[in-house]
N, CA, C and O of each residue as an XYZ file, in Angstrom:
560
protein
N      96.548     56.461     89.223
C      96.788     57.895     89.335
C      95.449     58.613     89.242
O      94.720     58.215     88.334
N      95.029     59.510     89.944
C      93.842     60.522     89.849
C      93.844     61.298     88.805
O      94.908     61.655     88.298
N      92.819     61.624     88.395
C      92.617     62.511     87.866
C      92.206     64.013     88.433
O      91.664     64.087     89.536
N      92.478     65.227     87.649
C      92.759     66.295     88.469
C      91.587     66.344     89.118
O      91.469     66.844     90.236
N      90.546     65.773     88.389
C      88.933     66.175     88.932
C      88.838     65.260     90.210
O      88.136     65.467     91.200
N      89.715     64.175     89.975
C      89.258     63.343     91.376
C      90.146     63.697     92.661
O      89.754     63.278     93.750
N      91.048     64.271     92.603
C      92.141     64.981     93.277
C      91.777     66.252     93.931
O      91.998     66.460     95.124
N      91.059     67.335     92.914
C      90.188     68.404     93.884
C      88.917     67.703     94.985
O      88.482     68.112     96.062
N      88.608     66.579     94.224
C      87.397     66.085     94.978
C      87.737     65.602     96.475
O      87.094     65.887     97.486
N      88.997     64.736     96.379
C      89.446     64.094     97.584
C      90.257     65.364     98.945
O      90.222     65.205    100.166
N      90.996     66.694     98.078
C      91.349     67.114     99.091
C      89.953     67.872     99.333
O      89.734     67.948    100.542
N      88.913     68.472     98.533
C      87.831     69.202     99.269
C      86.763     68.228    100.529
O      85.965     68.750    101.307
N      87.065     66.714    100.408
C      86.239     66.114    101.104
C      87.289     66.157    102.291
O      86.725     65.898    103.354
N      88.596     66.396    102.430
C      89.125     66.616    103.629
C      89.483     67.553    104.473
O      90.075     67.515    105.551
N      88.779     68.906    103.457
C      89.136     69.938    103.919
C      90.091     70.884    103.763
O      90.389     71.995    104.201
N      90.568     69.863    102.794
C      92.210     70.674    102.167
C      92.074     71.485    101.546
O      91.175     71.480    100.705
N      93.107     72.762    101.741
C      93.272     73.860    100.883
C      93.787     73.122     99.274
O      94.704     72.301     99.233
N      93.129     73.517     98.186
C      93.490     73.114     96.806
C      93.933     74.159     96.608
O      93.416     75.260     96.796
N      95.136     73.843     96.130
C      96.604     75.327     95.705
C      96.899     74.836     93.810
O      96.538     73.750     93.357
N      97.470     75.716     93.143
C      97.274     75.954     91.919
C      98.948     75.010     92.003
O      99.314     74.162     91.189
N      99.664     75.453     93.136
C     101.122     74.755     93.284
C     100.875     73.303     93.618
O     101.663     72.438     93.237
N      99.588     72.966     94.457
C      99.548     71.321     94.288
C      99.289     70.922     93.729
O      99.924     69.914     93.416
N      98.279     71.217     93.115
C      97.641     70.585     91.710
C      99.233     70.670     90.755
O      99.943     69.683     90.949
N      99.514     71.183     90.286
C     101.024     70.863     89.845
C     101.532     70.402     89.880
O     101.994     69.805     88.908
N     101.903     70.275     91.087
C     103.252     68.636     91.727
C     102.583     67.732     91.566
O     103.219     66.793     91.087
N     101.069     67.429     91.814
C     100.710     66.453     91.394
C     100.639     65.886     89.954
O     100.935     64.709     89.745
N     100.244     66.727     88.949
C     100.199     66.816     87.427
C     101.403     66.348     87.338
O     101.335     65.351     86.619
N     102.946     66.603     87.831
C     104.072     66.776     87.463
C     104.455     65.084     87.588
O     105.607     64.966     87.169
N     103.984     63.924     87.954
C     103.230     62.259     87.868
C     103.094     61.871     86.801
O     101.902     61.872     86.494
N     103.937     61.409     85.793
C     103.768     61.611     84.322
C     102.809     59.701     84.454
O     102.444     59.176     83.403
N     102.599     59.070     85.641
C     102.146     57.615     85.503
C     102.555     57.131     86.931
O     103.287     57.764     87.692
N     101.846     55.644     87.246
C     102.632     54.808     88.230
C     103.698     54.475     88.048
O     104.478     54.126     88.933
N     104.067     54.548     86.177
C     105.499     53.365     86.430
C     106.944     53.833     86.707
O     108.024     53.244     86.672
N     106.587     55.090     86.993
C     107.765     55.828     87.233
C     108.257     56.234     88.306
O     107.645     55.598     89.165
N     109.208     57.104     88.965
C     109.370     57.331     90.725
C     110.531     58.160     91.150
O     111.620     57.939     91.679
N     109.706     59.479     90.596
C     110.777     60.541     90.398
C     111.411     61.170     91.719
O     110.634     61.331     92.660
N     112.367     61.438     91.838
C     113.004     62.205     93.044
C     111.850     63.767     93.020
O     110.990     64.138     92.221
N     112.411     64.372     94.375
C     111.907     65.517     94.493
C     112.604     66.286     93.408
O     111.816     66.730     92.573
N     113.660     66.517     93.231
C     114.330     67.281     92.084
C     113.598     67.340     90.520
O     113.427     68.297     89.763
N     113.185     65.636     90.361
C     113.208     65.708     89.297
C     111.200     66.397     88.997
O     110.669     66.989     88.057
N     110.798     66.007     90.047
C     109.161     66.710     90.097
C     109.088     68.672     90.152
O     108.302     69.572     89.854
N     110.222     68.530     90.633
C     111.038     70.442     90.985
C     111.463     70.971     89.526
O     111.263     72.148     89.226
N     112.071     70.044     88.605
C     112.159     70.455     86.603
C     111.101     70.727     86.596
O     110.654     71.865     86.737
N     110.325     69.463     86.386
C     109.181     69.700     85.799
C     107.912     70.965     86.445
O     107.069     71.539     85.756
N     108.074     71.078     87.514
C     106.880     71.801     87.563
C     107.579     73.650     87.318
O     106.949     74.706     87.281
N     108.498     73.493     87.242
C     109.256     74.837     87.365
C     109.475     75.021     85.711
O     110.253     75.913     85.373
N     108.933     74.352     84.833
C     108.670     74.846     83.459
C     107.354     75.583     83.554
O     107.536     76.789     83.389
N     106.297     75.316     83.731
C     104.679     75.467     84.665
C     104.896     76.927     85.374
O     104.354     77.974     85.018
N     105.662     76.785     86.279
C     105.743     77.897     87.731
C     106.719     78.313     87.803
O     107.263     78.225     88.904
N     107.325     78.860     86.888
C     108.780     79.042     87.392
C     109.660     79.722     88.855
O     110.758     79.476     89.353
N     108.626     80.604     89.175
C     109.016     81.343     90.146
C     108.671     80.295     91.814
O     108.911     80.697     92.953
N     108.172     79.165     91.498
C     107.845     78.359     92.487
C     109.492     77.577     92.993
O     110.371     77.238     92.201
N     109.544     77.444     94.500
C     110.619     77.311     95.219
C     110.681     75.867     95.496
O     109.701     75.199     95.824
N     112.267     75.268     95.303
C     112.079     73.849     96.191
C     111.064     73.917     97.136
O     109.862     73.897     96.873
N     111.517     73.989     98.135
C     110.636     73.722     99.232
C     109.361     73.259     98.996
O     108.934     72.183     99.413
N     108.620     74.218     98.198
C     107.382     74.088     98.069
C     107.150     73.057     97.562
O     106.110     72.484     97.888
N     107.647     72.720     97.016
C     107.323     71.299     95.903
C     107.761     70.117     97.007
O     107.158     69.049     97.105
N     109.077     70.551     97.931
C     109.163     69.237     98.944
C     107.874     69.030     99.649
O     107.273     67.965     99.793
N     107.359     70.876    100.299
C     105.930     70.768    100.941
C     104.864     69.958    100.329
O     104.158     69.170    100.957
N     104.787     70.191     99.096
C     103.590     69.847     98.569
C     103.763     68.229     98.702
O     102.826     67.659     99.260
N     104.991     67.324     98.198
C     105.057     66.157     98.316
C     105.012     65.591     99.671
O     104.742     64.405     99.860
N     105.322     66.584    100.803
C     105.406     66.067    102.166
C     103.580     65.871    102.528
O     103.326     65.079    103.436
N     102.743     66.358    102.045
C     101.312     66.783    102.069
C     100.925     66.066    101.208
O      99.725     65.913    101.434
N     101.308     65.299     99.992
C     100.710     64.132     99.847
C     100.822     63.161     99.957
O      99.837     62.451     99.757
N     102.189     62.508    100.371
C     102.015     61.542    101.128
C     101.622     61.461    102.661
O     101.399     60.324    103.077
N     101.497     62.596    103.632
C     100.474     62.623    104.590
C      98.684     62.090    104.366
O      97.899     61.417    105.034
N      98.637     62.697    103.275
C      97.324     62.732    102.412
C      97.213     60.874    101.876
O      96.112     60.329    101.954
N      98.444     60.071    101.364
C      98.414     58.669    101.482
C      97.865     58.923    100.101
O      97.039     58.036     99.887
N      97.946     59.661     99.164
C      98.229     60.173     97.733
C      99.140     59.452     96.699
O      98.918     58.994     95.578
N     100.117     59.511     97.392
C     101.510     58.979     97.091
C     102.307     58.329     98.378
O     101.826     58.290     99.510
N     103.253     57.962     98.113
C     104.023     57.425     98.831
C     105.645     57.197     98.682
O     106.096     56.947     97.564
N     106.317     57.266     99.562
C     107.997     57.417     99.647
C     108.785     56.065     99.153
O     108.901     55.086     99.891
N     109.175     56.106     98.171
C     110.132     54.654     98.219
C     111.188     54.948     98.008
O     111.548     55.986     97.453
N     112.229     53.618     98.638
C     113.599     53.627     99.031
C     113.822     52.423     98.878
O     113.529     51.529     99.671
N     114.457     52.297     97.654
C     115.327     51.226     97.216
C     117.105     50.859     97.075
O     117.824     50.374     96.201
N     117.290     51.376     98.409
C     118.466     51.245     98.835
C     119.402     51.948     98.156
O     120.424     51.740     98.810
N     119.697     52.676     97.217
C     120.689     53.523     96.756
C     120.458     54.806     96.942
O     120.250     55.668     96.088
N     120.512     54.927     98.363
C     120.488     56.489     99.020
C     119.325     57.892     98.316
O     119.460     59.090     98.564
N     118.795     57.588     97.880
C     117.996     58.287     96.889
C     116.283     58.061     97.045
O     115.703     57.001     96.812
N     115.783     59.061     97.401
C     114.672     58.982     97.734
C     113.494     59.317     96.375
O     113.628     60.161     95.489
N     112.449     58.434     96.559
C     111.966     58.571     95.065
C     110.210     58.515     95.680
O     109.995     58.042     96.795
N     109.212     58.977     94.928
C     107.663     59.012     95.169
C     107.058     58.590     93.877
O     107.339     58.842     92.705
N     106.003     57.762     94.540
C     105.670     56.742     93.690
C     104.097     57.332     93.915
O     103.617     57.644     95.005
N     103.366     57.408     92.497
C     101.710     58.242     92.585
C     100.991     57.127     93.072
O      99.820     57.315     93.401
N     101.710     55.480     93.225
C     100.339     54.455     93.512
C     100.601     54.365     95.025
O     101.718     53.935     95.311
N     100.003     54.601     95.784
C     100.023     54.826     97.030
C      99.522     53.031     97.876
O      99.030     53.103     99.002
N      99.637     52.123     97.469
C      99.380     51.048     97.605
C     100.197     50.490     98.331
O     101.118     51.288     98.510
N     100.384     49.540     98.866
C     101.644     48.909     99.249
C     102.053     47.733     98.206
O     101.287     46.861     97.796
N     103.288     47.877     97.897
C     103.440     46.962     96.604
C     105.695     46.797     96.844
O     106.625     47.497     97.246
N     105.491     45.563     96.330
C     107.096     45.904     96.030
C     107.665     46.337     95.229
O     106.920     46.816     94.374
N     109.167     46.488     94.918
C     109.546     47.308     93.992
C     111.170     46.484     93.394
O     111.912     45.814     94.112
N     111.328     46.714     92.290
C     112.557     46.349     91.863
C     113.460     47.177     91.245
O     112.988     47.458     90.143
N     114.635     47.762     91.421
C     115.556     48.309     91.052
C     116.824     47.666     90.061
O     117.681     46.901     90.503
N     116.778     47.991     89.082
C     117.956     47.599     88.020
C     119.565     48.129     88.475
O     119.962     49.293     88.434
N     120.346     46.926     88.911
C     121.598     47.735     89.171
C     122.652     47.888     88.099
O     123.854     48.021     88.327
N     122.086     47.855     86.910
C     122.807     48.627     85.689
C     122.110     49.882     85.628
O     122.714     50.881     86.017
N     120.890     49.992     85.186
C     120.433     51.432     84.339
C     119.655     52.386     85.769
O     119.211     53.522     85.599
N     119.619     51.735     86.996
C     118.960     52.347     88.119
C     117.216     52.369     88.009
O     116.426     52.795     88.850
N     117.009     51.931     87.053
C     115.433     52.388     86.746
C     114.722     51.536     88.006
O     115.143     50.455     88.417
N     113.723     52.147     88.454
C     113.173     51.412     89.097
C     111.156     50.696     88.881
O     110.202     51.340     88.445
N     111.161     49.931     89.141
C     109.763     48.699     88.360
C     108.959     48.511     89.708
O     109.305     47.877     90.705
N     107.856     49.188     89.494
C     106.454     48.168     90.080
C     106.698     46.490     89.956
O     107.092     45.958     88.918
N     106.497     46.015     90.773
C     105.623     45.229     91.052
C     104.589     44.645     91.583
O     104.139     44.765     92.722
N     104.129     43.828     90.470
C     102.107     43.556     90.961
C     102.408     41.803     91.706
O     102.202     40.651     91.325
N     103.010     42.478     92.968
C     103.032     41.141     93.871
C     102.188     41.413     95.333
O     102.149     42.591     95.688
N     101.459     40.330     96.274
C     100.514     40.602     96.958
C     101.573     41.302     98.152
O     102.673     40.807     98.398
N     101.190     42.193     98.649
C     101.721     42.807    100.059
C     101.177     41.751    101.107
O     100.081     41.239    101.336
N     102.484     41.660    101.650
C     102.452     40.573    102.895
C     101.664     40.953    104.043
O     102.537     40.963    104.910
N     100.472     41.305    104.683
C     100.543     41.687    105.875
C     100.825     40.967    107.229
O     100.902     41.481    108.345
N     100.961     39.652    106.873
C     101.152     38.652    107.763
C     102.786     38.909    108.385
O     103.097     38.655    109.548
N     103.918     39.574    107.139
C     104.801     39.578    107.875
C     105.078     40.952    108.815
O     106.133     41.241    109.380
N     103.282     42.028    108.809
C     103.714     43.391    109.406
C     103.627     42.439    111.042
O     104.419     42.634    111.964
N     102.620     41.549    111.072
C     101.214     40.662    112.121
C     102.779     40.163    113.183
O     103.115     40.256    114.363
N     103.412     39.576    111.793
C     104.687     38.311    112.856
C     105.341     39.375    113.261
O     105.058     39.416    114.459
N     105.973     40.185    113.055
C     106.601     40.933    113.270
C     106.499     41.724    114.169
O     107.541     41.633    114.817
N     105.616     42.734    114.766
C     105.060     43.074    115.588
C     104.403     41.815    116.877
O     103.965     42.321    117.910
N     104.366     40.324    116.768
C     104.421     39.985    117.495
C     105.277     39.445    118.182
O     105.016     39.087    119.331
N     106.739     39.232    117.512
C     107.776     38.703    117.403
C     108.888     39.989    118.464
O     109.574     39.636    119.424
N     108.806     41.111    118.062
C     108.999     42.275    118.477
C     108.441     43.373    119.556
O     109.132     44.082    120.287
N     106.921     43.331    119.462
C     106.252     43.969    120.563
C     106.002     45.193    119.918
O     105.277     46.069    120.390
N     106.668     45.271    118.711
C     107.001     46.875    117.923
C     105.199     47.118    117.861
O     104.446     46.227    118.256
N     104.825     48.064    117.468
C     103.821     48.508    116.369
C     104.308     48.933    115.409
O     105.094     49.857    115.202
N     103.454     47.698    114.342
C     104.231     47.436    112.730
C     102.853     48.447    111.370
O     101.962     47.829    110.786
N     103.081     49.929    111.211
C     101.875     49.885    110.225
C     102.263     49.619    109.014
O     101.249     49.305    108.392
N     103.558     49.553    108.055
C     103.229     48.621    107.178
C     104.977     48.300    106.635
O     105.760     48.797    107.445
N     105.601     47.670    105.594
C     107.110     47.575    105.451
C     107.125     47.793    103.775
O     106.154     47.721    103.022
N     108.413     48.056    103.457
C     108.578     48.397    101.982
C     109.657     47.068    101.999
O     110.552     46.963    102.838
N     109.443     46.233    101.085
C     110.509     45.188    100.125
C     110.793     45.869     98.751
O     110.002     46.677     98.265
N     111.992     45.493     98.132
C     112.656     45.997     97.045
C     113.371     44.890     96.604
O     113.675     44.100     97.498
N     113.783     44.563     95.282
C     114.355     43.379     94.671
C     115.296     43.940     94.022
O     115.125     44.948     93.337
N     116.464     43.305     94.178
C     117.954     43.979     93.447
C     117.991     42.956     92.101
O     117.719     41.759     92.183
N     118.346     43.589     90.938
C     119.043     42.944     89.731
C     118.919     43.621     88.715
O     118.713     44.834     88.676
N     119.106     42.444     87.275
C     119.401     43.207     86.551
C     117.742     43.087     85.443
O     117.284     41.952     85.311
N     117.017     44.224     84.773
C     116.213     44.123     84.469
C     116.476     43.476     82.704
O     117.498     43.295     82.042
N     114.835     43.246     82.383
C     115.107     42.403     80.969
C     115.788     43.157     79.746
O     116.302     42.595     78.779
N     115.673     44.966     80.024
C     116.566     45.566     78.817
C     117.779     45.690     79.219
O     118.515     46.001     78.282
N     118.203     45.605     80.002
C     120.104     45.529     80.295
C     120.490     43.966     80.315
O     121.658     43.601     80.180
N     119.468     43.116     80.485
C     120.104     41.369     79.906
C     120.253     41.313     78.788
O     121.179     40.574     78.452
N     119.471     42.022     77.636
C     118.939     41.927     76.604
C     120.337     42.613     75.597
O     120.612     42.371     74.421
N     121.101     43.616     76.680
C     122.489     44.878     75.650
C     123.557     43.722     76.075
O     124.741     43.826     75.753
C-alpha cells in the first residue's frame, strides 16, 4: 500500500489531478489484506466527507484502478470487491464467513501465453480464486 506521500508523487508524475476526495478513497485502504466493496470504502470516507456522493467514490475507484493502483476482484459471489495490492495474485474466499485472503502464490503467465495461443484471443492478464473453508471457521 502507498503511502500518501508516495501516492501524490505517482499521480503528479502522471499528470493527475490530486483531489482532497482521492486522497480519501485511497486512505479509506485500511491494508492489503482486506477487499472492501465500493459501499463499504463509501462508510468510510463519508465519516471524513460527508457531503461527498457515491459516485464519486465509484469515480475515484474507477481512476485507480485505471491508474493500476488497485485492482477489481471477483470471487464469484456476485460482489465486487478492490484490493490496494495491485499485483496479480490469487485469492481465496471462505464459504462460511465470506472473508476473503491474499494469496502469496506465483501468477501464472504461461497460462495468459497458452491461452491466447490456444484461442487467438489477446490475453492481458486472468484472476484465479480458491473456494473453501478458511482455518477460523475449521477451527468453530
Amino acid at each position: 500500500m502507498l503511502s500518501p506521500k508516495e501516492l501524490t508523487e505517482i499521480l503528479k508524475a502522471g499528470g493527475m489531478k490530486i483531489t482532497p476526495q482521492r486522497l480519501e478513497v485511497y486512505r479509506a485502504f485500511t491494508g492489503p489484506e482486506e477487499h472492501p466493496t465500493a459501499t463499504e470504502i463509501y462508510e468510510r470516507v463519508k465519516e471524513q466527507m460527508p457531503t461527498l456522493s457515491f459516485a464519486t467514490i465509484y469515480q475515484a475507484l474507477g481512476f485507480f484502478c485505471r491508474m493500476e493502483l488497485i485492482q477489481t476482484v471477483d470471487v464469484g459471489d456476485g460482489i465486487m470487491r478492490y484490493d490496494v495490492d495491485p499485483r496479480p495474485h490469487p485469492h481465496f474466499r471462505c464459504e462460511k464467513c465470506g472473508k476473503v485472503f491474499n494469496l502469496e502464490l506465483d501468477y501464472h503467465q504461461q497460462l495468459d501465453q497458452e491461452t491466447a495461443e490456444k484461442t487467438g484471443f489477446i490475453i492481458h492478464s486472468h484472476q484465479t480464486y480458491f473456494l473453501g473453508i478458511c482455518k477460523d471457521c475449521q477451527e468453530k
